[in-house]
C-alpha positions as CSV (number, residue, x, y, z in Angstrom):
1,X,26.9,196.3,-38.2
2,X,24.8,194.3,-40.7
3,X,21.5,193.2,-40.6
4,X,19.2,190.9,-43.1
5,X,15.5,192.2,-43.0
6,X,13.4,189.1,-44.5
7,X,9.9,190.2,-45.8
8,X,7.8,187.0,-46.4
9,X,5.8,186.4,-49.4
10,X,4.8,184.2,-52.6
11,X,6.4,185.4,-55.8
12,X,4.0,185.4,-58.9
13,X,1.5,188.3,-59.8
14,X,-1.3,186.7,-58.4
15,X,0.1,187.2,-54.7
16,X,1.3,190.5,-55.6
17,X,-0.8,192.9,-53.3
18,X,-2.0,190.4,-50.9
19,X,-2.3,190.0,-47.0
20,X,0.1,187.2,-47.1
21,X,2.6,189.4,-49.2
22,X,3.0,191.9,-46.8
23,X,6.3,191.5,-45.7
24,X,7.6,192.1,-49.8
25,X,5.6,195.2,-49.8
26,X,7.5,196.8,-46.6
27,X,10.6,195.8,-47.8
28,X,9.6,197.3,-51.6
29,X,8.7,200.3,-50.0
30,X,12.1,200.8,-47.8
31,X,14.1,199.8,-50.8
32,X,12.6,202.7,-53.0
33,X,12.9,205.0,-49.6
34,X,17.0,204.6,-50.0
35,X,16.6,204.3,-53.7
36,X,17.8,201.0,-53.6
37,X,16.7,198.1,-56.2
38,X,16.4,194.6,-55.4
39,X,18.6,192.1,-57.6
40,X,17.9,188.4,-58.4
41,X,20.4,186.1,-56.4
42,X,20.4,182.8,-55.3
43,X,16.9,181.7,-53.7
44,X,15.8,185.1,-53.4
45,X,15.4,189.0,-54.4
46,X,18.1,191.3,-52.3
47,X,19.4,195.0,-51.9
48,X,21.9,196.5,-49.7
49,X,21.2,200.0,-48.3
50,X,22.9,202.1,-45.7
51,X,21.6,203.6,-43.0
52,X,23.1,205.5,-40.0
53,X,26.7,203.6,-40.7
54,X,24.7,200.3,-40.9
55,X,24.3,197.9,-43.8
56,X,21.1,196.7,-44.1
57,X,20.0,193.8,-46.8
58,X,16.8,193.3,-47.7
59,X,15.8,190.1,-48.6
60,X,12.5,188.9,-50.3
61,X,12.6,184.8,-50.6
62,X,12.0,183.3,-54.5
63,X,11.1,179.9,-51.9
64,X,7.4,180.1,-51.8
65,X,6.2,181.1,-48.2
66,X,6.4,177.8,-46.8
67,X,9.9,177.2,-47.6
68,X,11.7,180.1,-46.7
69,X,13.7,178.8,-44.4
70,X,15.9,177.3,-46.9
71,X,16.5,181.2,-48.3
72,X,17.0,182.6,-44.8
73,X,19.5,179.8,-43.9
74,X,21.7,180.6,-46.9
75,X,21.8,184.1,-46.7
76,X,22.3,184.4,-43.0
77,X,25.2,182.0,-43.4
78,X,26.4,184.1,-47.1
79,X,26.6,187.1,-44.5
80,X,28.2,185.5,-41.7
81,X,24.9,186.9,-39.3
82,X,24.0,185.7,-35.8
83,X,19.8,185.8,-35.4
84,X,20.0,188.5,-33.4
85,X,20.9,190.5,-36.6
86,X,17.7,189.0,-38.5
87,X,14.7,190.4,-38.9
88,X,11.4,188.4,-40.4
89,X,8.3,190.0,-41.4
90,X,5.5,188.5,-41.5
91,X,1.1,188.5,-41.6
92,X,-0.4,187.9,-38.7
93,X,-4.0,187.1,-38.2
94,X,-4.0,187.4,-34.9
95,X,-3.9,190.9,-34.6
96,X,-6.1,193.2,-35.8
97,X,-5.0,195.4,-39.0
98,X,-3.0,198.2,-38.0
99,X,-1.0,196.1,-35.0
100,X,3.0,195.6,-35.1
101,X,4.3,193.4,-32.7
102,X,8.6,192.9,-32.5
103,X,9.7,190.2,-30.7
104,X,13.0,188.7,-30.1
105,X,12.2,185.3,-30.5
106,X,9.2,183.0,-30.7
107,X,6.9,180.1,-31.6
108,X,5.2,180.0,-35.1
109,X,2.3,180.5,-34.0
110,X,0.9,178.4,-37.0
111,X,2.3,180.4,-39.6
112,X,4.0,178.0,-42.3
113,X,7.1,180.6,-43.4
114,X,8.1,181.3,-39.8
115,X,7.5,177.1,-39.1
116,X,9.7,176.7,-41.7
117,X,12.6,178.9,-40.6
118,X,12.3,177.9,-37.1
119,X,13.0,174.1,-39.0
120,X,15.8,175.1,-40.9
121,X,17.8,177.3,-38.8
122,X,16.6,174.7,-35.8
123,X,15.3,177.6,-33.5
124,X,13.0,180.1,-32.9
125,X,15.2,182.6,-31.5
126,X,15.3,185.3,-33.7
127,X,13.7,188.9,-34.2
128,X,10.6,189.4,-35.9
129,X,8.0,191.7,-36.9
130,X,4.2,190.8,-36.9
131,X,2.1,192.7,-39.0
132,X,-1.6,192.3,-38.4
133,X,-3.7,191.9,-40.4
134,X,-6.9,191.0,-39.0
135,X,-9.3,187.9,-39.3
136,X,-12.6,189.5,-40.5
137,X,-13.2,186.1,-42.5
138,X,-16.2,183.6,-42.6
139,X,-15.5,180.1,-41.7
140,X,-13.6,178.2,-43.8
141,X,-12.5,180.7,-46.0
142,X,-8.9,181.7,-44.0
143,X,-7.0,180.9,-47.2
144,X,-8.7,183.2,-49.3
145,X,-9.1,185.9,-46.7
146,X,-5.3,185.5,-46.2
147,X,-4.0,185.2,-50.2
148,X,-6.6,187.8,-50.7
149,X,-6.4,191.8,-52.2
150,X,-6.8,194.1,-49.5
151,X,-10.0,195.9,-49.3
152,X,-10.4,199.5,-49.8
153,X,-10.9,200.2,-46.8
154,X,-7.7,198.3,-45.7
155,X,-5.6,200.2,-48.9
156,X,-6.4,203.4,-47.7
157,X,-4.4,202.4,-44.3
158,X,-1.6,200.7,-45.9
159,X,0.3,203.7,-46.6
160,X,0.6,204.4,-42.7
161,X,1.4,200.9,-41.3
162,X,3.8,200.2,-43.9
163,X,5.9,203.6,-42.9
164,X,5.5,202.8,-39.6
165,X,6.9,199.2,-40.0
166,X,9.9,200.9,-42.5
167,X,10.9,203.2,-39.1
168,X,10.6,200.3,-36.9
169,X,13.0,198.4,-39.2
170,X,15.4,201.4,-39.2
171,X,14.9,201.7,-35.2
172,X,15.6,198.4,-34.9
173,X,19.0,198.6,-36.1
174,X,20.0,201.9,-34.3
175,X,18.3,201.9,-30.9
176,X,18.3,197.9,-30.4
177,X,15.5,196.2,-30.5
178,X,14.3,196.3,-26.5
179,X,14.2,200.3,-27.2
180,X,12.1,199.4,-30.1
181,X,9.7,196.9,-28.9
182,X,8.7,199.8,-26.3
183,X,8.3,202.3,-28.9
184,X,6.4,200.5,-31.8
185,X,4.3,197.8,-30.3
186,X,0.9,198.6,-30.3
């Protein structure tokens, strides 16, 4: 079985650390879990790892948030995957900080990298993990909150989440991801 785990992000220092970067974090972290290092390839960042008689590639877009669709296209098509097999992670500021939420399939819920792959893979029907991370913003000042450093307060839980969101990955390659929406959404 294979599987393309797709953390969204910006590339450039100035996103590195952000909300909006979470998904490139997780998938940093899981890479250096199976001591595996990400290479440059065509429109994006990728490593293969094993696990459990699985190959799992990790994928960070070099497409700017709003266009990863164009990233996720190619390489679901380079590996020959259905979008049951595809995994996106992605911010969420709907849910609070510290909420993971797997679906199978859904709307964009006004977040431009999932409206974009939803656009260029002309559905919506594929797996994904929300990661919140929570909307304690003043008015008009969503983009900043969003493209902003995490807090202290929100570093020192970091750690957690992100280990959490690295065994929901791996569960959702072993135990299918029903089994895993029951176990990890909170």
């Amino acid at each position: 079985m294979k599987y393309l785990i797709v953390g969204l992000g910006n590339i450039g220092a100035e996103y590195k650390n952000t909300r909006h970067n979470i998904g490139f974090d997780i998938v940093d972290k899981m890479a250096e879990k199976y001591e595996s290092t990400f290479k440059t390839d065509k429109l994006g960042d990728v490593c293969d790892l094993k696990y459990k008689g699985r190959s799992i590639y990790l994928l960070k877009p070099s497409t700017y948030m709003n266009l990863s669709g164009k990233s996720v296209r190619y390489w679901k098509e380079k590996l020959k995957l259905s979008n049951k097999n595809i995994l996106v992670l992605v911010d969420d500021l709907a849910l609070p900080l510290g909420s993971l939420r797997m679906r199978k399939k859904g709307s964009d819920a006004g977040h431009n990298g999932l409206k974009n792959i939803n656009e260029l893979l002309g559905e919506n029907n594929y797996p994904r993990l929300r990661f919140g991370i929570g909307n304690e913003f003043k008015k008009g000042s969503q983009v900043s909150f969003v493209l902003g450093k995490w807090n202290d307060d929100e570093q020192n839980q970091l750690t957690e989440l992100i280990d959490k969101s690295i065994q929901s990955i791996e569960a959702y390659t072993t135990i299918g991801i029903d089994r895993t929406m029951n176990q990890f959404n909170s």
